[in-house]
Each structure stands twice: as C-alpha cells, then as structure tokens.
OpenMM code with the backbone's topology and positions (N, CA, C; nanometers):
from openmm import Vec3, app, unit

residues = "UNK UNK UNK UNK UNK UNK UNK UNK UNK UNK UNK UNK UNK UNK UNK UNK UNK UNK UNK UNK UNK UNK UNK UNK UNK UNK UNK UNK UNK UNK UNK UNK UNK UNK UNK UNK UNK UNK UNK UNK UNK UNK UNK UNK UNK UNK UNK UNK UNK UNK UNK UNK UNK UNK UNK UNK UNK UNK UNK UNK UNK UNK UNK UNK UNK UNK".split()
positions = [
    Vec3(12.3307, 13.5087, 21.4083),
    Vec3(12.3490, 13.4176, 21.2959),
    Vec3(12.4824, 13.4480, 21.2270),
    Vec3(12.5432, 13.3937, 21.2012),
    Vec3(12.6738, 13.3275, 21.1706),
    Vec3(12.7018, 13.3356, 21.0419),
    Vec3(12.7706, 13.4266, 20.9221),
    Vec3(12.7301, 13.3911, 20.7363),
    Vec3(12.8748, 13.2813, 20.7397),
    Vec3(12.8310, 13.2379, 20.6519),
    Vec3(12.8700, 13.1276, 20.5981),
    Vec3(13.0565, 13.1399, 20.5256),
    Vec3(13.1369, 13.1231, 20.5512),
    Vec3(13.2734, 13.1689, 20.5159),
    Vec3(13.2921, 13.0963, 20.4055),
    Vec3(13.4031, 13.1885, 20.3384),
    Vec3(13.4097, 13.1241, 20.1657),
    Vec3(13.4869, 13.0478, 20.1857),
    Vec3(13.5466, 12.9242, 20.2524),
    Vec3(13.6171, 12.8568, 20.2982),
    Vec3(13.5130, 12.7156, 20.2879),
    Vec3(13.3860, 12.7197, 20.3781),
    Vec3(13.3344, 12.6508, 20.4147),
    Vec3(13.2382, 12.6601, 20.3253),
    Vec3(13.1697, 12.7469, 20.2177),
    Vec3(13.0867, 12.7774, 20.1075),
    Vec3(13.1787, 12.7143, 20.0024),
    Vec3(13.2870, 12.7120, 19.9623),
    Vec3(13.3591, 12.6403, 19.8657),
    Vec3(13.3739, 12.4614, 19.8852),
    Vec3(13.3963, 12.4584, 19.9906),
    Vec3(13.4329, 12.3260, 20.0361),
    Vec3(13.2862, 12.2394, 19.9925),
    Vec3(13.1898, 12.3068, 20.0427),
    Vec3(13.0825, 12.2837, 19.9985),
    Vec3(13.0229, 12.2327, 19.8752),
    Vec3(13.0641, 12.3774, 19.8107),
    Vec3(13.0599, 12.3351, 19.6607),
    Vec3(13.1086, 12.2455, 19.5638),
    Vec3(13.1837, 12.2716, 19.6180),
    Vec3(13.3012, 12.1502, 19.5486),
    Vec3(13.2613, 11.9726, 19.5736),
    Vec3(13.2251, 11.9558, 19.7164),
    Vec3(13.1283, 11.8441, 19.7029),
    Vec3(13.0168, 11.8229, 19.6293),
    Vec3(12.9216, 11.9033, 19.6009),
    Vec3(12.8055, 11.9089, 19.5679),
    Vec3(12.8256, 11.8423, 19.4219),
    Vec3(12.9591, 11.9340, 19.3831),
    Vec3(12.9644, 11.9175, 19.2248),
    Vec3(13.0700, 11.7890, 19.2206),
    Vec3(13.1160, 11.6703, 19.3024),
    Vec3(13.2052, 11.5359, 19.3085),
    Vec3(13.3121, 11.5979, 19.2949),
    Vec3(13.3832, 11.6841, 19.2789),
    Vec3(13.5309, 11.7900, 19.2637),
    Vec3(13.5809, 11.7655, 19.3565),
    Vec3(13.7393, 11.6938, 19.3343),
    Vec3(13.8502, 11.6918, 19.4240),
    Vec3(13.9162, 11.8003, 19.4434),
    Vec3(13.9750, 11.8481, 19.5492),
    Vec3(14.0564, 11.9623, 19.5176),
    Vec3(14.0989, 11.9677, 19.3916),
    Vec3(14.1880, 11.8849, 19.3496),
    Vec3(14.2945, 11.8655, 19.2513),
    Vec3(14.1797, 11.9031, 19.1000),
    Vec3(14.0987, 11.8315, 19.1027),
    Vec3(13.9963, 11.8545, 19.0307),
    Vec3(13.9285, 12.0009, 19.0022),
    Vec3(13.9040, 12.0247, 19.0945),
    Vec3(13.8774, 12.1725, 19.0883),
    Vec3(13.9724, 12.2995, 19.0607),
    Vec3(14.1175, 12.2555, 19.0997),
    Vec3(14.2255, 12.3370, 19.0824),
    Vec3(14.2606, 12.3705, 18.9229),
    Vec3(14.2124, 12.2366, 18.8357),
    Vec3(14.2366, 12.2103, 18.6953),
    Vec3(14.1215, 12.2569, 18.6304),
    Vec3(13.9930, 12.2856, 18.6444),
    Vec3(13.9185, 12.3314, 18.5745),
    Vec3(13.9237, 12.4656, 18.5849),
    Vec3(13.9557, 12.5405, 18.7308),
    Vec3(13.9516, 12.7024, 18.7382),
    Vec3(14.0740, 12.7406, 18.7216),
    Vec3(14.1839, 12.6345, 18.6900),
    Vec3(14.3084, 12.7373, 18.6110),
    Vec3(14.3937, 12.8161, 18.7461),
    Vec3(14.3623, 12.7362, 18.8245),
    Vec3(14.4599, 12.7653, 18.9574),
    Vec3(14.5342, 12.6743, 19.0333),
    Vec3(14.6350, 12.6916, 19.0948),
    Vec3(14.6895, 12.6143, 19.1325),
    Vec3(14.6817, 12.4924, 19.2724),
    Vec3(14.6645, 12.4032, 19.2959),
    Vec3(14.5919, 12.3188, 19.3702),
    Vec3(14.6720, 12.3903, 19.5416),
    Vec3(14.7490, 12.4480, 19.5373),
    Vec3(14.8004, 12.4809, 19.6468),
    Vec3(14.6964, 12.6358, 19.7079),
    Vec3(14.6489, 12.7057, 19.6104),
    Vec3(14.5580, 12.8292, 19.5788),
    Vec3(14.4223, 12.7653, 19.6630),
    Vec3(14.3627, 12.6492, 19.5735),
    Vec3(14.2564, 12.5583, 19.6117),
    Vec3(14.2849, 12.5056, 19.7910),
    Vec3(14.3712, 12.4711, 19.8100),
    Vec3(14.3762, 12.4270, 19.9606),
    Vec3(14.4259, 12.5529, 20.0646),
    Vec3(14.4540, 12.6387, 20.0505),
    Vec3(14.4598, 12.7654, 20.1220),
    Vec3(14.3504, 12.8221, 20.1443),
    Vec3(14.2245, 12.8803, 20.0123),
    Vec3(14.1219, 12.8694, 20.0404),
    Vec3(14.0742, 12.8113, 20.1376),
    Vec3(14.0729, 12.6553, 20.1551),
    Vec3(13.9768, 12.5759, 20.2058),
    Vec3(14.0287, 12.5726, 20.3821),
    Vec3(14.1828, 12.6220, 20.3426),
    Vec3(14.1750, 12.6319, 20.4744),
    Vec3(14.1518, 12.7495, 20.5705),
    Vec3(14.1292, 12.8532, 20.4948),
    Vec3(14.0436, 12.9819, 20.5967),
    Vec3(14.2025, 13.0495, 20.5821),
    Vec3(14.2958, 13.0514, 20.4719),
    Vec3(14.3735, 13.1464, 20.4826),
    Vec3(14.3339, 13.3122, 20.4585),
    Vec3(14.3734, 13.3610, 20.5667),
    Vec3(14.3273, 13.5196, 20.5320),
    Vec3(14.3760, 13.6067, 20.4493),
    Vec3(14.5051, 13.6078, 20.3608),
    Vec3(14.5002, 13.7030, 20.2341),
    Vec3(14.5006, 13.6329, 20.1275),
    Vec3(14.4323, 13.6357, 20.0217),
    Vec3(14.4256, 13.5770, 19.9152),
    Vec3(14.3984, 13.6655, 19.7785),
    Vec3(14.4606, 13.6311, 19.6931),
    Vec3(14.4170, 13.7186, 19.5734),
    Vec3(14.2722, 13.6954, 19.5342),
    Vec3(14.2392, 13.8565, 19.4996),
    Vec3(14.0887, 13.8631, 19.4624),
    Vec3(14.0529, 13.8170, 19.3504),
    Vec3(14.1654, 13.8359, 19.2486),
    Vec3(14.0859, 13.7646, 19.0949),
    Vec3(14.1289, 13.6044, 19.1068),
    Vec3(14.1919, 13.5755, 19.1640),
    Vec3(14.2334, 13.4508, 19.1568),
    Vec3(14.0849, 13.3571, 19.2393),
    Vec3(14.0636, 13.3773, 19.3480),
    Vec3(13.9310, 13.3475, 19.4443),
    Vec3(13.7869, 13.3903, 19.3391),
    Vec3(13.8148, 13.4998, 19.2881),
    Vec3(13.6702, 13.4579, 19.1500),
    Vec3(13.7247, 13.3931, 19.0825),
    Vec3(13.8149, 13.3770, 19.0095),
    Vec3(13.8358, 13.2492, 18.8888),
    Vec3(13.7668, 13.0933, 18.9446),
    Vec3(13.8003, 13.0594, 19.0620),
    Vec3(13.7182, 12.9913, 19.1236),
    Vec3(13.6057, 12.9662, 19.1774),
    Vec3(13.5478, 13.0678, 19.1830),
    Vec3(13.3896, 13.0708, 19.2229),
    Vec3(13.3074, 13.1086, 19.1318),
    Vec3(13.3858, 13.1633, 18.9727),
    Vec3(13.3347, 13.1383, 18.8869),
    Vec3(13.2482, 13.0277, 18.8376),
    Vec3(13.3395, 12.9232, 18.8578),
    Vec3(13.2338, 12.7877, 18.8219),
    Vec3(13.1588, 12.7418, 18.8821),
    Vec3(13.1151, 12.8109, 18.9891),
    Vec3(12.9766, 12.7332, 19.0709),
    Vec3(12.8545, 12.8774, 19.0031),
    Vec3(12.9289, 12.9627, 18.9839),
    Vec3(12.8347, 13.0996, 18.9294),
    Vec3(12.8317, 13.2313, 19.0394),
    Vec3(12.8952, 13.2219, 19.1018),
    Vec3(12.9643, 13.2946, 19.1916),
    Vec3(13.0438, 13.3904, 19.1406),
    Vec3(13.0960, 13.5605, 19.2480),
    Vec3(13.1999, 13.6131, 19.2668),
    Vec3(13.1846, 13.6671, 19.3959),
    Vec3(13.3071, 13.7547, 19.4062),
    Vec3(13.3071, 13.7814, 19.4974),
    Vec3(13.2417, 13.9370, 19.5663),
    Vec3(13.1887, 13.9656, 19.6562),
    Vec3(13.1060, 14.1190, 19.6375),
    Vec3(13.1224, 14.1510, 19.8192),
    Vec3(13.1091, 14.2717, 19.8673),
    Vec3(13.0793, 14.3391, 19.9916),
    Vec3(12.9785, 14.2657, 20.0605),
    Vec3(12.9819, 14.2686, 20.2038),
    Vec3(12.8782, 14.1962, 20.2792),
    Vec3(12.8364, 14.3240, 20.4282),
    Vec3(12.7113, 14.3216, 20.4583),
    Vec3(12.7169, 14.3575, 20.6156),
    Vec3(12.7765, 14.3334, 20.6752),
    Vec3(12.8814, 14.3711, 20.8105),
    Vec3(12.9134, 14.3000, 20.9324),
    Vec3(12.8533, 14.3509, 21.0514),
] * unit.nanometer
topology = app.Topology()
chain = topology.addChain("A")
for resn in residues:
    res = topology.addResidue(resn, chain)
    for name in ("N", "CA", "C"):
        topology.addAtom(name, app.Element.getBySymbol(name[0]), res)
C-alpha cells in the first residue's frame, strides 16, 4: 500500500475546499509559485512554508514509517 504524497493530499484538499491555486496561495500567505511546486511533487521545499499551508485544512507536517 502506497501513502498518499503531500502533493496529491494537497491537490486534494484544495478541491474539496473550491480553492484555486491562486486562491489558496492568498489565504496561506504564500506565494502561488510555492503552491504549484508543491502540487507538482517538487522535492525540496521549505518546511515552515509547506505548514503555513496545510495549516488551513488542519494539518502539519510530522515523521512517517517507510
């Protein structure tokens, strides 16, 4: 089983809640270019910046099994 990537868990969210990128970039105080890197599975990203955003679904970010 496969966990779910914060790429594809955001993208997610962000539908759920009608949020355009652009939309979402303006409520979490990041920059819409931040928002589409995310979404596209870029691999280094700042850590407080990626919770400022997953803040608003009620989210952060934490350790996982691999």
């Amino acid at each position: 089983m496969r966990k779910e990537t914060l790429s594809l868990f955001l993208k997610k969210q962000r539908k759920i809640y009608g949020l355009s990128q652009e939309e979402l970039s303006l409520k979490s105080g990041v920059g819409l270019r931040f928002v589409r890197d995310i979404e596209q599975g870029k691999e280094t990203l700042r850590m407080d910046k990626v919770n400022q955003v997953l803040q608003l679904f009620g989210y952060e970010l934490g350790p996982i099994k691999i």
